[in-house]
Each structure stands twice: as C-alpha cells, then as structure tokens.
N, C-alpha and C positions, 0 to 999 in steps of 0.2 A: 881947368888945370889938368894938365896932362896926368897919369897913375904913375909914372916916376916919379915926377916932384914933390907928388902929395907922400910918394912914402921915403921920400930922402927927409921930409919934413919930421915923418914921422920919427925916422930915425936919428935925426940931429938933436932933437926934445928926449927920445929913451936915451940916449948914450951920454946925454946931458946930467941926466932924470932931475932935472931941473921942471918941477910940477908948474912953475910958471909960464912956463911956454903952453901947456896945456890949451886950457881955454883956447886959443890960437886956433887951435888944430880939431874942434869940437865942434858940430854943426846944434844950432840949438835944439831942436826935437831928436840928437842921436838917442839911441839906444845902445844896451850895453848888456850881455848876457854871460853871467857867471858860472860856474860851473858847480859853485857853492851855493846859488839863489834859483831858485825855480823861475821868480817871477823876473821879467824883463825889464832891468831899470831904467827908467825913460828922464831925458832931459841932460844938457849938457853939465849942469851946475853938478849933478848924481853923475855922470860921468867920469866926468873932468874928478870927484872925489876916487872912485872907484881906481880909474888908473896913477890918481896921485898913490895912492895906497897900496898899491900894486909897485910903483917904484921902489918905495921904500921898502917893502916885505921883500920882492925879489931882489934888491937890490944890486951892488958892484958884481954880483956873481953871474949877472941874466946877460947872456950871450945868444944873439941871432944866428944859429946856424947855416939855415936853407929857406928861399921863400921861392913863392910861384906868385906872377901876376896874371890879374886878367883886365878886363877892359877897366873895369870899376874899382877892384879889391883886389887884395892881396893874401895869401900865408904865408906867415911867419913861423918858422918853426925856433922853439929857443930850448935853452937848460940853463940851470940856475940850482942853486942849492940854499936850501931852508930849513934849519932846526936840525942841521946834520946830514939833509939828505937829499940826495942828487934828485931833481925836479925836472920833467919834460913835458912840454905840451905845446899849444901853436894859439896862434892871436889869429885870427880872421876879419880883417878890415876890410868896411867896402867904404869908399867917397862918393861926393855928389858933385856936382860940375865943378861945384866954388873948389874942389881939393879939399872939402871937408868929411871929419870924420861920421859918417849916417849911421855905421853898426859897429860895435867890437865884440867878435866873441873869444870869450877864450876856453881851454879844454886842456885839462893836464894830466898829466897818469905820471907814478902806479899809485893805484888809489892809497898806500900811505902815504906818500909826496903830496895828492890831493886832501887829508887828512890834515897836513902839516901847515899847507897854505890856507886853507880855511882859517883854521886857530889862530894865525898869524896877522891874517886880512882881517878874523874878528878884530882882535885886539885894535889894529891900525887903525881901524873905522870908528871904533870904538874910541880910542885917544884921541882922534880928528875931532867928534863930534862934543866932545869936552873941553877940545882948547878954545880960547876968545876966539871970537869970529869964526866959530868952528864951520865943518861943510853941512850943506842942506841933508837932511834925513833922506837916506835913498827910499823911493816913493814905487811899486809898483806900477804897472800896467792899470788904469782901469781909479787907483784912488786920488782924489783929486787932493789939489793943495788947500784944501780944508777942513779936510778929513784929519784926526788926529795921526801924524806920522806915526809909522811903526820904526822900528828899532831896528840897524841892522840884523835879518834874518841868517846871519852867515853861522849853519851849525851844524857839529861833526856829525858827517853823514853816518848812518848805521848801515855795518856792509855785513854784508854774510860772509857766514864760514868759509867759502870757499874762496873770497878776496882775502882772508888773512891768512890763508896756506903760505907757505915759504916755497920760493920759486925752487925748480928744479935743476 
C-alpha cells in the first residue's frame, strides 16, 4: 500500500476517533513509544489501547496541523488542549508494505502540556483496564506474557527548576 493511503486511513480513524477502526490499521508486532513510558510498548492489542486513550484524552480539540511524508512514514504535527492547556507535539508513523501501523511515536511539549497529558492518559489507561473486557496490560520490551503484568507505568515526570520557570 502506497504512504498516502495508509495515512488518509490513518486520518479517517483519528477524525473519526472511533477506537474501532483501530485494530485495522495496527500491524501485530507494532510498537508504540510514549513520551510518558521509557520503555517500548510492544504488540498491537497495547497499541491499539495506547492510541484508543489518546483519542479520548486529546480528544474533539486534536487538530493536524502540518505533516511531512517519506517513503514509509510520516509526521504529523497537532495541538489540542487538555486540563486547560494548549498541547503541541507530533505522532511519527512508519507502515509496512501491508499500510500497516509498525512504530508510533509521539513527543509533545511544553513540558506542563506534557505533565497534563500524562495524568490524563494515566487516568484513561487506568479506567480502560477496569472496564469488562478491559484492554491488555501494556507489557514492556523484553517481559513476556507470563510474567506478572506491570501497571500502567505512566508518572508525572519530575522536572527541574528550570522547566518550571515562566517563559519570558
């Protein structure tokens, strides 16, 4: 599949954020790198939760401004607002022949906006994993599925003094 289609795909599922089209668009070994998680969340079921929870958190307010394509992947550059406060960052997609999703990374600033969505995406994760049929434990790099899952790890980063200065 051509890197058009695959990201018209992508954006017909976000503008939707209908999390059911997800899966769709999810290759099974993707990967998924947060900005709040050190470690690499691996497998489409932890995916496909990660950006379900991301629709909801950034919700009606998440607008794709600017992207750039390349052969594979693409950036996305959005803003959105969460907990009062105007949010910027960029999604980094790459696909694999099928048009499926293989990496998403995301990265967002200023680190209170990054602050905001953490607490947010805790919570979501956290609600997800409580409702019936809730979503699979996001699973690290490295721990297998028989290792006692760990808990979403999503926790407010500790910044230094000089990220909480008020801009000039």
């Amino acid at each position: 599949m051509d890197p058009a289609t695959a990201l018209a795909r992508w954006h017909a599922v976000a503008e939707s954020r209908d999390a059911a089209g997800l899966p769709a668009l999810v290759a099974p070994d993707a990967v998924f790198r947060s900005p709040a998680v050190h470690t690499p969340q691996e497998g489409r079921d932890v995916v496909v939760a990660y950006l379900a929870a991301a629709f909801a958190v950034l919700g009606p307010e998440l607008v794709y401004d600017r992207e750039w394509q390349g052969e594979d992947s693409a950036v996305l550059e959005f803003r959105t607002e969460v907990g009062g406060l105007t949010v910027h960052g960029i999604d980094m997609i790459t696909w694999d022949d099928d048009g499926l999703i293989t990496d998403f990374t995301v990265m967002v600033r200023p680190a209170k906006g990054l602050q905001v969505v953490v607490e947010h995406m805790g919570a979501e994760l956290a609600r997800m994993l409580e409702a019936p049929g809730g979503c699979e434990r996001p699973r690290g790099r490295g721990q297998s599925s028989t290792q006692k899952p760990r808990p979403p790890s999503i926790q407010s980063p500790k910044w230094s003094r000089y990220d909480e200065r008020e801009p000039r």
